[in-house]
C-alpha positions in Angstrom: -39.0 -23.4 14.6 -38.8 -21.9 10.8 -38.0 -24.5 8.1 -36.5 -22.9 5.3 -35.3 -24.9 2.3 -32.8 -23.5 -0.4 -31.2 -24.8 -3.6 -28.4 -24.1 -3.7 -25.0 -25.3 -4.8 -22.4 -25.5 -1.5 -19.9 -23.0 -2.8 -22.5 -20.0 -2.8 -22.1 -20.4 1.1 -19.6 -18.8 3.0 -19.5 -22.1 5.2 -16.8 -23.0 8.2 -17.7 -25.2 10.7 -19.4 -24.9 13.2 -21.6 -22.1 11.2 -23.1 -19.5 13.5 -25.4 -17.2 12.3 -25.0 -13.9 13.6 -28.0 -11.8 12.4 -27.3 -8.1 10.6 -28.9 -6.5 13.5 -26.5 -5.8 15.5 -24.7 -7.4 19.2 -28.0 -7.1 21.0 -29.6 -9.5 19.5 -29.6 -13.0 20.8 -27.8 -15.3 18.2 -29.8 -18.1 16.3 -28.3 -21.3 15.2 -28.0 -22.3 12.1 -28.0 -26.3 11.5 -27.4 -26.9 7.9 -28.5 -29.9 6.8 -27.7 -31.8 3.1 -30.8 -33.8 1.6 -31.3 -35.7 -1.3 -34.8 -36.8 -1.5 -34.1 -40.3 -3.8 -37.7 -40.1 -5.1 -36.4 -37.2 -6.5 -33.5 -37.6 -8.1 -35.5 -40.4 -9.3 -38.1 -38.4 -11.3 -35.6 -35.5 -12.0 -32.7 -35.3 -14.0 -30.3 -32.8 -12.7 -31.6 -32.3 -9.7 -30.0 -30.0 -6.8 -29.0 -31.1 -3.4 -31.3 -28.9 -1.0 -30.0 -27.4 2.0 -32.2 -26.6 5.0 -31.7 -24.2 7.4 -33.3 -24.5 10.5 -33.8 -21.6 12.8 -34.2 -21.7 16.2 -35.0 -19.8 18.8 -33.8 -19.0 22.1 -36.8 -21.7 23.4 -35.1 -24.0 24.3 -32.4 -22.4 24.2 -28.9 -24.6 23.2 -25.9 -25.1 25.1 -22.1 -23.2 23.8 -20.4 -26.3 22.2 -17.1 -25.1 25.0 -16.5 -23.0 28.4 -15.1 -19.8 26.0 -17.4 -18.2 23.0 -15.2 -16.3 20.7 -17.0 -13.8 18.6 -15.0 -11.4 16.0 -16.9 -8.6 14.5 -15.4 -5.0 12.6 -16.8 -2.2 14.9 -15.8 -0.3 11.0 -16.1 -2.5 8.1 -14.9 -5.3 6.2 -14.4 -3.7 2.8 -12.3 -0.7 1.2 -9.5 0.7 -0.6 -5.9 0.3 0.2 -5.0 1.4 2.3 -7.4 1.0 4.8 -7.7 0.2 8.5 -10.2 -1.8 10.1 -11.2 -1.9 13.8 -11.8 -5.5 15.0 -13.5 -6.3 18.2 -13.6 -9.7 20.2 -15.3 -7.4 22.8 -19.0 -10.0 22.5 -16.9 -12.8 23.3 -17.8 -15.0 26.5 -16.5 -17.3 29.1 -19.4 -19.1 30.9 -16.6 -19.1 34.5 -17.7 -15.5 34.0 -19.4 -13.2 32.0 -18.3 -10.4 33.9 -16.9 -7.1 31.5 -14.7 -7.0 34.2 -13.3 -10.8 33.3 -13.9 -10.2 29.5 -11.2 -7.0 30.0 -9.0 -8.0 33.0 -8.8 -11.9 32.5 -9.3 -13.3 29.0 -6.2 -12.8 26.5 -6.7 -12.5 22.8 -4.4 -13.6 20.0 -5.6 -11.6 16.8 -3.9 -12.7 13.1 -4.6 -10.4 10.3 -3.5 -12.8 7.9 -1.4 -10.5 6.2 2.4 -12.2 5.4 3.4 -8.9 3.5 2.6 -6.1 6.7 6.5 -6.4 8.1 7.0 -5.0 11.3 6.5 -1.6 12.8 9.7 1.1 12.8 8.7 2.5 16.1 9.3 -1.0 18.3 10.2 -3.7 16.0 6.3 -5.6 16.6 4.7 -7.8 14.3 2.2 -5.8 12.2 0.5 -9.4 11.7 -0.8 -10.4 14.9 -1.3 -8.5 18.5 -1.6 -11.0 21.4 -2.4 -9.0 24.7 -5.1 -8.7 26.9 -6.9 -6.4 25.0 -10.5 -7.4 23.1 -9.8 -4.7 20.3 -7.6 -4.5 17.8 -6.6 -2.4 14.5 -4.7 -3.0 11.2 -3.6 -1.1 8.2 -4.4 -3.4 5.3 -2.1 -2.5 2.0 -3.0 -4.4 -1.4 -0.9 -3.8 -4.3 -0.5 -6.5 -7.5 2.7 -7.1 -5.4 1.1 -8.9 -2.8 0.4 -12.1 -1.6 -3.0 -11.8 -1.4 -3.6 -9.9 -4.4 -5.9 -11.4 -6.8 -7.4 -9.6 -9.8 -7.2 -6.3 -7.9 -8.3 -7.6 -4.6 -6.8 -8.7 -1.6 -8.9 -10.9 0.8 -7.5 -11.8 4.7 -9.3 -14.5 7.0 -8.6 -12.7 10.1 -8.4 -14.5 13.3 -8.8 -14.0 17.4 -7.9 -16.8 19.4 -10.1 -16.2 23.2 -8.5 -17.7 25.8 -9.2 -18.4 29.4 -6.8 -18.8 32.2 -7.9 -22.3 32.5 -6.4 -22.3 28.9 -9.7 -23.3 27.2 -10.0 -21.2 23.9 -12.5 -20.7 21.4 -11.5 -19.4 17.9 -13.7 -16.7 15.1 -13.2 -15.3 11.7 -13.6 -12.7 9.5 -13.3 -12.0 5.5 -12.0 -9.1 5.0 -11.7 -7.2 1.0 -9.6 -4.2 0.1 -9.3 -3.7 -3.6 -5.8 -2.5 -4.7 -6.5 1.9 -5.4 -5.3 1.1 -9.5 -7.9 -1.2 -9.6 -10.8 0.8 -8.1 -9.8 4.2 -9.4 -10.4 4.3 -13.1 -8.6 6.7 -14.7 -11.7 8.7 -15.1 -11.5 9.3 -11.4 -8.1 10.1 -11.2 -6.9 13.6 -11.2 -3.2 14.5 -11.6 -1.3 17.3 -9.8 1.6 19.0 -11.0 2.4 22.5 -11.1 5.3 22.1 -13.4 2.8 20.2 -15.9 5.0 17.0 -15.7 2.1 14.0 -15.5 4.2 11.1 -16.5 3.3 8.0 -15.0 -0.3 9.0 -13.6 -3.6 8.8 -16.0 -6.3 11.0 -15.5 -7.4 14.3 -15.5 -4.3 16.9 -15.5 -4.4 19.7 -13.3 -1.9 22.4 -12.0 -3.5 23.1 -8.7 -4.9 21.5 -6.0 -8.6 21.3 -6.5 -11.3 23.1 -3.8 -13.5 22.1 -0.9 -16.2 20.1 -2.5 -13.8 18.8 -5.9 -12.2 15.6 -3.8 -15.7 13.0 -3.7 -15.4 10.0 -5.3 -12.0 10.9 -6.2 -8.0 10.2 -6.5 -6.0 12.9 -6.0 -2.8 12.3 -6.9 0.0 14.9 -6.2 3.4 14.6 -8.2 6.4 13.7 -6.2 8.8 16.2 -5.6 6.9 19.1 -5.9 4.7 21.5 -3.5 1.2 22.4 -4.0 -1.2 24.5 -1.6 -3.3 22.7 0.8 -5.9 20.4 0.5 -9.0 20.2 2.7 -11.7 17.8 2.4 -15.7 19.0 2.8 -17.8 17.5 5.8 -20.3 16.3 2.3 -17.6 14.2 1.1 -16.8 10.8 0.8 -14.9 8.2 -1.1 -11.1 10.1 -1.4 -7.5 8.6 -1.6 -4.9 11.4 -1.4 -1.5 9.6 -2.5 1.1 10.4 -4.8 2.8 9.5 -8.5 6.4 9.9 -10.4 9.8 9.3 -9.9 12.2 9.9 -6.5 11.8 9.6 -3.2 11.4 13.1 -2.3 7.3 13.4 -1.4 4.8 15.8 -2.5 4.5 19.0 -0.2 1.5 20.0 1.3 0.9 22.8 4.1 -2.3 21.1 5.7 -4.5 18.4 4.8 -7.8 18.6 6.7 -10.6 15.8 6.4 -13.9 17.8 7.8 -14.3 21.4 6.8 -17.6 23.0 5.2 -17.0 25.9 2.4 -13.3 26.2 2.6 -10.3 25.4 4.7 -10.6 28.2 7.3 -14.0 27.0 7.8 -14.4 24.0 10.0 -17.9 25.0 11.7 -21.0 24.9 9.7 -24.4 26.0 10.8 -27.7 24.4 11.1 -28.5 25.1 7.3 -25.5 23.7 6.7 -26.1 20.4 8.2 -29.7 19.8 5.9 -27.2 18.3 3.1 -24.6 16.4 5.6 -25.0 12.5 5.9 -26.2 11.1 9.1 -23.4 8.6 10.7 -25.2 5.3 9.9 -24.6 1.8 10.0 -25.8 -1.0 7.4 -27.7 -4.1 7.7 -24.7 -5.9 8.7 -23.7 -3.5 11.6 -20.8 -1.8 9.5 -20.5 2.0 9.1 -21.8 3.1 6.0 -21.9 6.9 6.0 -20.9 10.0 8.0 -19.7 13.0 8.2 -16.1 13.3 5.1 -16.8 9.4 5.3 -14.5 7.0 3.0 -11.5 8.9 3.3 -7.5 8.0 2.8 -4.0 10.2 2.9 -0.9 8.2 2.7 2.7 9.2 1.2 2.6 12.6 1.3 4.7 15.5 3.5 2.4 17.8 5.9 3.4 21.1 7.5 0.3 19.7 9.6 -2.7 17.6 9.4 -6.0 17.4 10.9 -10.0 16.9 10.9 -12.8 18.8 11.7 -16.1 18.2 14.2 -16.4 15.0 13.0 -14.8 12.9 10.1 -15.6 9.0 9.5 -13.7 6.0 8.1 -10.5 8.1 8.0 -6.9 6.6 7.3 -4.3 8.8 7.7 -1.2 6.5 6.9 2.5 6.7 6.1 3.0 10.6 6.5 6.0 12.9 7.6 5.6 15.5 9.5 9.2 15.8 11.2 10.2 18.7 11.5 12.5 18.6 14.0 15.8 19.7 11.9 13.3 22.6 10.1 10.9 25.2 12.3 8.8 26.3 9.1 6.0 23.9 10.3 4.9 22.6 13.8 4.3 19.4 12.9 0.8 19.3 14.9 -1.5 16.5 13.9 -5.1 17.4 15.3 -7.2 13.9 15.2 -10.7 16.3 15.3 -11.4 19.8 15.9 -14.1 22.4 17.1 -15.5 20.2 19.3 -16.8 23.0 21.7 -18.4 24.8 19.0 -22.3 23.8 19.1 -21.5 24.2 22.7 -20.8 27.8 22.4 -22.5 28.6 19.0 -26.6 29.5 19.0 -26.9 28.9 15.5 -26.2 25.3 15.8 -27.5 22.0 17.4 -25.1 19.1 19.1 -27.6 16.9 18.6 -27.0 17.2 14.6 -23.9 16.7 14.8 -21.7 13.1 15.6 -18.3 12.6 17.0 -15.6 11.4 14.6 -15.9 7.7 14.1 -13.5 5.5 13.0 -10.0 7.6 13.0 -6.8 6.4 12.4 -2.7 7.5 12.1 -1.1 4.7 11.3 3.2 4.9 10.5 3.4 8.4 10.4 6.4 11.0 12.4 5.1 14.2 13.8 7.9 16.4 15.2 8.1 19.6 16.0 11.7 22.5 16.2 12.1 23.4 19.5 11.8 27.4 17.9 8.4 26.4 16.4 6.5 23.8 19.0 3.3 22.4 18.1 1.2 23.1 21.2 0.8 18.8 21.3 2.2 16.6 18.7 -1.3 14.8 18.5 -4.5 15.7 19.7 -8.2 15.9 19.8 -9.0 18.6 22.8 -12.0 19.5 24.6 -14.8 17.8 23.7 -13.5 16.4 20.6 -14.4 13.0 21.9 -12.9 9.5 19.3 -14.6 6.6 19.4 -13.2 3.5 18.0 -10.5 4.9 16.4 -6.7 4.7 16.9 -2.9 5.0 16.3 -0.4 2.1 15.5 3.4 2.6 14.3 3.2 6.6 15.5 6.6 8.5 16.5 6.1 11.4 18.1 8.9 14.5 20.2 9.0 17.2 21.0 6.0 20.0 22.0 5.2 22.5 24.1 2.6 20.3 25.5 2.1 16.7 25.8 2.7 14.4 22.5 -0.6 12.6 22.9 -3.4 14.1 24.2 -7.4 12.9 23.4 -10.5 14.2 25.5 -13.1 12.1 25.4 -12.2 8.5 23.5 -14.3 5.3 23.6 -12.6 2.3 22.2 -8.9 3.8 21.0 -6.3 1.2 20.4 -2.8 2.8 21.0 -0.3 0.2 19.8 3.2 0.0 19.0 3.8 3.4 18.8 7.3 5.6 20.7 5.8 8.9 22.0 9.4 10.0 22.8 8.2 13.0 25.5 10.7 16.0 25.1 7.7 18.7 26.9 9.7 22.3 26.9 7.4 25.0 26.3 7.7 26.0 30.3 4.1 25.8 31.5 4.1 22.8 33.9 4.6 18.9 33.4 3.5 17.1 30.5 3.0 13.3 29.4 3.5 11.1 26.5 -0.4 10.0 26.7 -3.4 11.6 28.7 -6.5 10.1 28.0 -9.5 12.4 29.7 -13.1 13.1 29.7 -14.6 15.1 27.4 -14.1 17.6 29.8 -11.5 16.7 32.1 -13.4 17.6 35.9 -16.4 17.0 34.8 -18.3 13.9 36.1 -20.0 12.4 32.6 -22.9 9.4 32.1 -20.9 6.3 33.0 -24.1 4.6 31.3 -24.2 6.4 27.8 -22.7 4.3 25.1 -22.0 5.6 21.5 -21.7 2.4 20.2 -25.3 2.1 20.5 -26.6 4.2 18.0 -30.2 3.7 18.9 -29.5 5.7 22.2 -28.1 8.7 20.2 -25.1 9.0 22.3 -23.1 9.1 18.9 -24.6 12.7 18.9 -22.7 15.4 20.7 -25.2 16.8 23.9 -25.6 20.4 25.4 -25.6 18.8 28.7 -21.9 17.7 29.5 -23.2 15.1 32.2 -25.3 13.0 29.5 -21.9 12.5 27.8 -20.2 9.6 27.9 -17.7 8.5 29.8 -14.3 6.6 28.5 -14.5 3.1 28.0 -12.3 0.3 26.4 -9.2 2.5 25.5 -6.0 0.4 25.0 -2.4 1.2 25.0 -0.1 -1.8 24.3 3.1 -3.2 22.9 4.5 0.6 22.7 7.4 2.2 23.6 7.7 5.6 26.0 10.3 8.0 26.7 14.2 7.8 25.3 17.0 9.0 26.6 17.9 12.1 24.6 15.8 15.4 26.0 16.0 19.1 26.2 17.6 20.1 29.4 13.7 22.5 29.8 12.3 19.2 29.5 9.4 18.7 32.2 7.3 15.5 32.8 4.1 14.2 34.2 2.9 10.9 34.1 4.6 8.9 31.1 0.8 7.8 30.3 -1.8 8.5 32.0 -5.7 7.3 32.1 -7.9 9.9 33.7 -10.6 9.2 36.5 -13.4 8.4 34.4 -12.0 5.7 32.2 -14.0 1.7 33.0 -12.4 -1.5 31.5 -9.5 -0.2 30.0 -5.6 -1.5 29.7 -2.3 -0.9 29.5 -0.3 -4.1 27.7 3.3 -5.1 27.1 4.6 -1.4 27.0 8.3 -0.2 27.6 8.9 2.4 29.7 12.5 4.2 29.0 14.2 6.0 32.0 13.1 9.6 31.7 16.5 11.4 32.5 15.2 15.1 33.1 12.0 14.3 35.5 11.1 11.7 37.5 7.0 11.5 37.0 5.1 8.2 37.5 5.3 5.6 34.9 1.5 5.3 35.0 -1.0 7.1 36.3 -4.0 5.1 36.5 -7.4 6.7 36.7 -11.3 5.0 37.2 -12.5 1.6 37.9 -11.8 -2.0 36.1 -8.3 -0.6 34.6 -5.6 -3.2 34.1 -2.4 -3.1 33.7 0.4 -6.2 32.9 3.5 -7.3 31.1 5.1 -3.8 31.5 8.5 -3.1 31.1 9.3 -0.4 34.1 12.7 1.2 34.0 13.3 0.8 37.3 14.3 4.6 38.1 11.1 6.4 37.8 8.0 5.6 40.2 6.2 2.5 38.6 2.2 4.0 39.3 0.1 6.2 40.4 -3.6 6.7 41.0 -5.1 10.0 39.5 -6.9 12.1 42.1 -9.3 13.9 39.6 -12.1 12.4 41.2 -12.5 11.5 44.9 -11.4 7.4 45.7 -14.4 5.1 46.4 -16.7 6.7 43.4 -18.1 5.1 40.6 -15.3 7.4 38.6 -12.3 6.6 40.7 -11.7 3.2 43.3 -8.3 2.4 43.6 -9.3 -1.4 44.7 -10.4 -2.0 41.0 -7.3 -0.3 39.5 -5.1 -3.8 38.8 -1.7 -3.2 38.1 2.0 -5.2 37.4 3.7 -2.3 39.3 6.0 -3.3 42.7 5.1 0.7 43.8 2.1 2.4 44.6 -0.8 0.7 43.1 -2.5 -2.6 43.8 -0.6 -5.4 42.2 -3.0 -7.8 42.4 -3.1 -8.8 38.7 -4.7 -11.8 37.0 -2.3 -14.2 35.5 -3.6 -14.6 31.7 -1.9 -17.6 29.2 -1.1 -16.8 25.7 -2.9 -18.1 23.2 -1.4 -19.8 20.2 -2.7 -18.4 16.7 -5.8 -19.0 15.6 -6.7 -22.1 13.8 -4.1 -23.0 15.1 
């Protein structure tokens, strides 16, 4: 036992009973308690005038080791941070939290429910399905939310906004366990002085922005530490953001309601927009993908990075981007074929893979990637090839969409290969597949590379392992882990007659502890694919609304039935066809703090 003894006035701690220490050193590390104890030594305040109350802390250590105060441990952490600039989305994760019944990841994802509040009153709802941006109660562990402070809301205080978000862990026995979380986003006014503001406008008009005036967008390597502000009504060449940069808001200013035109925005490029591969000598000067002493990311690869409120012929990143918010953009194009529409989530993934002159292991998948209420549509005489997508061996970890509308492709409207930890929620990925070459879905989650058979052991959250690193050897990959697709909507009822569907979403053999929550499923009226199409072992899926015309489920059959990448008896499912229905009844927890 350490005795440590601190004066200290009480309002210097960030103190809510019971007060659990959780060392800086990350989820691997066994927790220590901290008792805090108040004593006033009277011989002191006796021979002292003024004298402190102390406050000791006393560490202990797992010998003996202490009993949970209840059945259910909830722990909240941000798998991105708890800081930024609005606006900014966070990734929260209630994945370490415990029931003692059983600590099983298989009862952590298939039988606990989770009630997360973001403590936000001004978030509204979502366009796409009507959902509370506020809370997401569901039996997924992880969560995201789009935090926006402006001195016009209600948790705006001298240019900040702070949030006690909340999970709620909750058993079926209905025994729960609550944790919380500060989280700070500074209003962009208030961080961005006006010496790191530059103004846009090619017809010279800057009124109502302050900082420096320019007529043209500024070039690869201009953006860090800056924001770029791009007058409203008026169209301006495209902007791409360097793989060395960090700290950018792209937003715009003026009058109207008619947004600032861009062609492409991409976050990850190195010498100019055309140029999205470097080369070893390149990478010398690029940031490592770190975390900090208290398990947040604190650099990477165009790290720190926001776009919000502008128009986008189309929109993407590069090999790997970090901390990205890509938030309230239009990309419809659906009544206009000058621009596809197509949003690519990363890029060039293949390309260490196939270039001599530079080394996976120096390079790190995007971390940390987010669309959140943004359109992407495409003209049926200009398709994007998919509305959304990160293709072969792109590979997202904990990253995500929320509030997403998506129609009309050649291909699939969501398609990822390789993701670890993406939260799909309340989005309407409306199908409308007509470019002729076979059926397509609204989501397909696969491997890195779709047939082949990756490390169902490597884990890029653990960045000691260096499986946040891309690897020559496609089996030493990882494998897909902890996706969730929940409270969404799929299909509607208007489609091109060439329409063809697949699967409305499907999870690819491969994919361990993953879910499917509270989704809608609209009759498809052209094909009649599965529902779901459920691929891998410890996959859930309940509270789905079925339309009762397509088949409900499917297994996939990309690998063989009774591997460790495919067993049907550990694919759970609310579906009366097809796949096992033998799902876990879960409660639903009340708020937290509640």
């Amino acid at each position: 036992m350490i005795k440590i003894t601190l004066f200290s006035c009480l309002n210097q701690l960030d103190y809510r009973p019971p007060l659990y220490y959780r060392p800086p050193i990350g989820p691997y590390f066994k927790l220590l308690l901290v008792l805090v104890l108040l004593s006033v030594s009277p011989l002191a305040l006796a021979n002292a005038q003024g004298a402190l109350p102390s406050i000791t802390l006393l560490l202990l250590d797992d010998q003996p080791e202490l009993e949970p105060s209840g059945p259910v441990t909830a722990t909240l952490q941000s798998l991105t941070r708890v800081h930024g600039v609005s606006p900014e989305t966070v990734y929260f994760s209630a994945h370490q939290s415990n029931d003692i019944a059983d600590e099983s990841l298989q009862h952590r994802y298939g039988r606990l429910a989770y009630h997360f509040h973001f403590d936000d009153p001004d978030s509204g709802a979502y366009a796409t399905t009507g959902g509370s941006k506020n809370h997401q109660v569901s039996g997924s562990p992880r969560a995201i939310h789009t935090f926006i402070c402006t001195p016009e809301s209600s948790r705006y205080q001298s240019g900040v906004c702070t949030y006690q978000v909340g999970v709620r862990v909750q058993n079926p026995a209905g025994e729960y366990a609550d944790d919380f979380l500060t989280v700070t986003i500074s209003g962009s006014d208030h961080y961005y002085s006006a010496a790191d503001t530059l103004c846009i406008s090619t017809t010279g008009d800057f009124t109502g922005c302050e900082g420096t005036q320019l007529n043209q967008t500024p070039d690869v390597g201009e953006f860090s530490g800056k924001r770029v502000r791009f007058r409203r009504g008026e169209s301006f060449a495209s902007a791409c953001i360097g793989y060395q940069e960090s700290t950018v808001l792209l937003d715009a200013f003026g009058e109207g309601e008619q947004r600032p035109f861009l062609p492409s925005v991409r976050v990850g490029v190195d010498s100019s927009c055309n140029d999205g591969v470097p080369s070893n000598a390149d990478l010398v000067n690029y940031p490592d993908l770190s975390r900090d002493v208290n398990g947040h990311i604190s650099q990477g690869w165009a790290y720190d990075v926001t776009v919000t409120g502008l128009r986008l012929g189309s929109a993407g990143g590069g090999m790997a981007s970090t901390l990205v918010t890509w938030h309230d953009l239009d990309l419809d194009w659906s009544s206009d074929p000058s621009y596809d529409g197509e949003f690519e989530l990363g890029n060039f993934g293949r390309a260490c893979t196939q270039n001599a002159d530079l080394d996976c292991a120096n390079i790190p998948y995007p971390y940390g990637v987010f669309v959140t209420d943004t359109v992407a549509r495409s003209h049926p005489s200009n398709l994007a090839g998919v509305n959304m997508n990160c293709y072969i061996e792109c590979g997202l970890i904990n990253s995500g969409a929320a509030g997403v509308d998506l129609k009309t492709a050649s291909g699939h409207n969501f398609r990822i290969q390789g993701a670890w930890g993406l939260v799909v929620s309340n989005v309407w990925f409306r199908g409308e597949h007509i470019g002729e070459n076979g059926p397509k879905s609204r989501i397909t989650l696969r491997l890195l590379e779709t047939s082949v058979q990756s490390s169902l052991i490597a884990d890029p959250e653990d960045f000691g392992s260096g499986a946040q690193l891309r690897n020559m050897v496609a089996t030493a990959r990882w494998s897909n882990r902890y996706n969730m697709v929940l409270d969404s909507r799929f299909n509607e009822a208007s489609q091109a007659p060439e329409h063809d569907s697949a699967s409305f979403v499907e999870f690819r053999s491969g994919h361990q502890y993953s879910g499917i929550y509270g989704n809608q499923f609209f009759d498809d009226p052209v094909s009649d694919g599965a529902q779901i199409r459920l691929g891998g072992t410890n996959i859930f899926a309940r509270d789905n609304l079925y339309n009762g015309v397509d088949s409900d489920c499917r297994y996939d059959d990309t690998f063989a039935n009774g591997t460790a990448y495919q067993n049907d008896a550990l694919i759970f499912a609310d579906s009366n066809t097809n796949c096992n229905s033998n799902v876990p009844a879960i409660a639903t927890p009340n708020q937290p703090g509640s």
